[in-house]
C-alpha positions, 0 to 999 in steps of 0.5 A, a space after each residue: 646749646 653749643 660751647 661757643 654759646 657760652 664765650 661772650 666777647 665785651 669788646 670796646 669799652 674802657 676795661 680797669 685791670 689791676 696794672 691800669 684802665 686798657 681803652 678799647 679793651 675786652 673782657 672774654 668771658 667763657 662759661 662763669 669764668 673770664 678766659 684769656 681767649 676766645 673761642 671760634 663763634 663766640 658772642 661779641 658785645 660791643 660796649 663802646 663809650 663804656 666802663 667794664 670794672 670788677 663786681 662791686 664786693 661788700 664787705 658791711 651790708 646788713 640788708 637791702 630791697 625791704 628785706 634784713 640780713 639780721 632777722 629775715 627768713 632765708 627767703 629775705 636775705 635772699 632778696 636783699 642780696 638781689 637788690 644789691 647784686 642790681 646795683 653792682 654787688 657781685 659779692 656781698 658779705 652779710 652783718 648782724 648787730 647786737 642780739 641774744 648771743 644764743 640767738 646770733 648763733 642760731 642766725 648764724 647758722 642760717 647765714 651759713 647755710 646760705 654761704 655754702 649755697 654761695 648766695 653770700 661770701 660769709 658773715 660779720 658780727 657787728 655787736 655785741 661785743 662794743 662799747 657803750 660810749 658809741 653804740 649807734 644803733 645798737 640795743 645797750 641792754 645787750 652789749 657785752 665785753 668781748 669774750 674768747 669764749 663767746 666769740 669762739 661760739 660764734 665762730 662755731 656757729 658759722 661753720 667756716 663761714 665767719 669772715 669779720 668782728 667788729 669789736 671795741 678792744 679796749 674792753 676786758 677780754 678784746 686783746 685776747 678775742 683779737 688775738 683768737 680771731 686772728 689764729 682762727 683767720 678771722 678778721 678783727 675789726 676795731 669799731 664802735 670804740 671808745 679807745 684811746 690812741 695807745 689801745 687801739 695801737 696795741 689792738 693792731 699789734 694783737 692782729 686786728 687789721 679793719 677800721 669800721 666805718 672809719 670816723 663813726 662811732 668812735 671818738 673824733 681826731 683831736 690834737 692832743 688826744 688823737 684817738 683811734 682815728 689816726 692810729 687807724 691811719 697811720 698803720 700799713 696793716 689796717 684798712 678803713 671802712 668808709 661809708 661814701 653816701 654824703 651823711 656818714 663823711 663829710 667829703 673831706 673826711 674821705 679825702 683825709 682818709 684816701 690821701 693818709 692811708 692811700 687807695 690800697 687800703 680803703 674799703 668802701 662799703 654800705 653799712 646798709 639796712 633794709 631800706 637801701 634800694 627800697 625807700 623811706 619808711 619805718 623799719 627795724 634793725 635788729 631790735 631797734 625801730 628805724 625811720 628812714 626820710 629822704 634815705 637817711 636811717 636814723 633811730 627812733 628812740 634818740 635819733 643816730 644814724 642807723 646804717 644807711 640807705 647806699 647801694 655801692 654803685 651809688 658810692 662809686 659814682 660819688 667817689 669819681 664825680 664829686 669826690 674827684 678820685 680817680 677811677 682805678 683808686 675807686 676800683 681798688 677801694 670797691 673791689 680788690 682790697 675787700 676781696 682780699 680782705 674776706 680771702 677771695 682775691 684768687 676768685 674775685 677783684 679784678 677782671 683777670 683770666 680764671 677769675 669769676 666772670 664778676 662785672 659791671 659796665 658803668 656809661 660815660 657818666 658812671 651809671 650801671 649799665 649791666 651787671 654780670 656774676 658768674 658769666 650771667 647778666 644780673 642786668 643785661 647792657 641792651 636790657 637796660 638801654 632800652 629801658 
């Protein structure tokens, strides 16, 4: 096969770069890289009446197609990543919950395999180190207050692999594990919290720089005791994790969130569990037993939201067609600012020259047309029209 074989031309469509959307622009994509030319006899493809925006980078995702990223075999995780690189995710950051510390470090330890292999960009402990006023859908028998030492484990056990904590900072020893995280480049995100306005000011100051999934599972905006939620708002060094799937929000809750905090500091993510891109049924998360009817996960035991069903391309249509946002707001929020946030904007986030060649051409009405990571088509553009 010759080299030109390699350098494909995406030409016509409207192309969201980080200075604006270029109308009949191009994307030059050459070998898993995207080129700032193109080579003599490459491929074009023309893409009129289309999006090309960045692969989609999920930063909460604990599983998809059936498959879990907090208990399955090297082999599931692997087909849950699958599922949501079909729906736009190039770049998936794999979560945990609450378990056995010793047995989170042994599913650490596979999740780091597959990092290296470049399957995942890492992993995010969610739990155990949470409060029990707002667990969600995390065992209480298994929570336990943060600890330096027991996060350090952790670290450990991903091998370089670590990306976020979620942690309530307001339980004994959450500064100092805020505090540590942040010295070994972690981030520390502040959720599932019980904490006041003050604590969750002081857990910034210790270097915590995420909001999970904003307005769940912590304590609402309230006038005079307005909690973490505003002071997760209110600060340039946090960004907000939303969940844009019509149960976790209310629309005006996000639109609260993107108007205070401005679209370069949103991160919209999944939260999802095995059932996304699946369908109804029961499952487990973690230890827990989960129904999912008509895509919304709840417990069993008790009934509260248990992750989510969403795949982000469906976050991102919703965000541009019911919640009226613009599209290069959506593209920051879906892309660049979880990219920087796991430390890979200088690979992925945008469509710039030299980056890997991550994709996704979306129609006229916001629906996935085709998918490319590293320079493959995930979902081929004519494959899909045909269909």
């Amino acid at each position: 096969m010759s080299a030109s074989a390699h350098s494909t031309v995406l030409s016509g469509a409207r192309v969201v770069l980080p200075t604006g959307t270029v109308a009949n622009g191009r994307v030059i994509v050459d070998g898993d890289r995207i080129a700032g030319s193109a080579r003599e006899g490459a491929q074009v493809v023309d893409l009129s009446g289309h999006w090309i925006v960045p692969g989609f980078v999920d930063m909460h995702n604990h599983g998809g197609g059936g498959a879990s990223f907090t208990s399955g075999t090297a082999e599931e995780v692997l087909k849950g990543v699958r599922t949501h690189r079909e729906h736009g995710t190039t770049t998936l950051v794999a979560s945990t919950v609450t378990g056995d510390l010793d047995e989170l470090a042994r599913r650490a330890g596979l999740l780091a395999e597959l990092t290296q292999q470049g399957e995942i960009a890492g992993i995010h402990f969610e739990g155990p180190f949470i409060s029990p006023c707002r667990k969600g859908a995390h065992k209480e028998d298994l929570l336990r207050d943060p600890d330096p030492a027991e996060v350090r484990k952790l670290i450990d056990a991903a091998h370089g692999s670590a990306r976020m904590f979620t942690l309530a900072t307001e339980l004994p020893g959450g500064l100092d594990s805020v505090r540590l995280l942040a010295e070994h480049g972690v981030v520390a995100a502040i959720g599932h919290t019980d904490a006041t306005y003050e604590q969750t000011r002081a857990a910034i100051d210790a270097g915590a720089t995420v909001a999970t999934h904003l307005f769940n599972a912590m304590p609402a905006l309230a006038h005079r005791e307005p909690g973490p939620i505003a002071a997760l708002l209110e600060d340039e060094r946090i960004t907000v994790e939303l969940i844009n799937d019509g149960t976790h929000l209310h629309p005006a809750a996000l639109e609260l969130a993107f108007h205070h905090a401005g679209a370069h500091r949103v991160a919209l993510i999944t939260d999802a569990m095995d059932a996304a891109g699946f369908g109804d049924g029961t499952y487990h998360l973690g230890p827990l037993e989960v129904e999912v009817k008509e895509g919304v996960a709840r417990l069993v035991e008790g009934g509260s939201i248990a992750g989510s069903t969403l795949t982000l391309d469906t976050a991102f249509k919703r965000s541009v067609t019911l919640d009226k946002l613009p599209v290069e707001s959506v593209v920051q929020a879906i892309s660049a600012n979880p990219a920087r946030l796991i430390g890979l904007y200088d690979e992925i986030g945008s469509l710039e020259p030299g980056k890997y060649a991550d994709l996704v051409v979306l129609d006229a009405a916001f629906d996935i047309r085709g998918v490319m990571r590293r320079g493959e088509w995930i979902v081929s553009p004519a494959a899909r029209e045909g269909s």
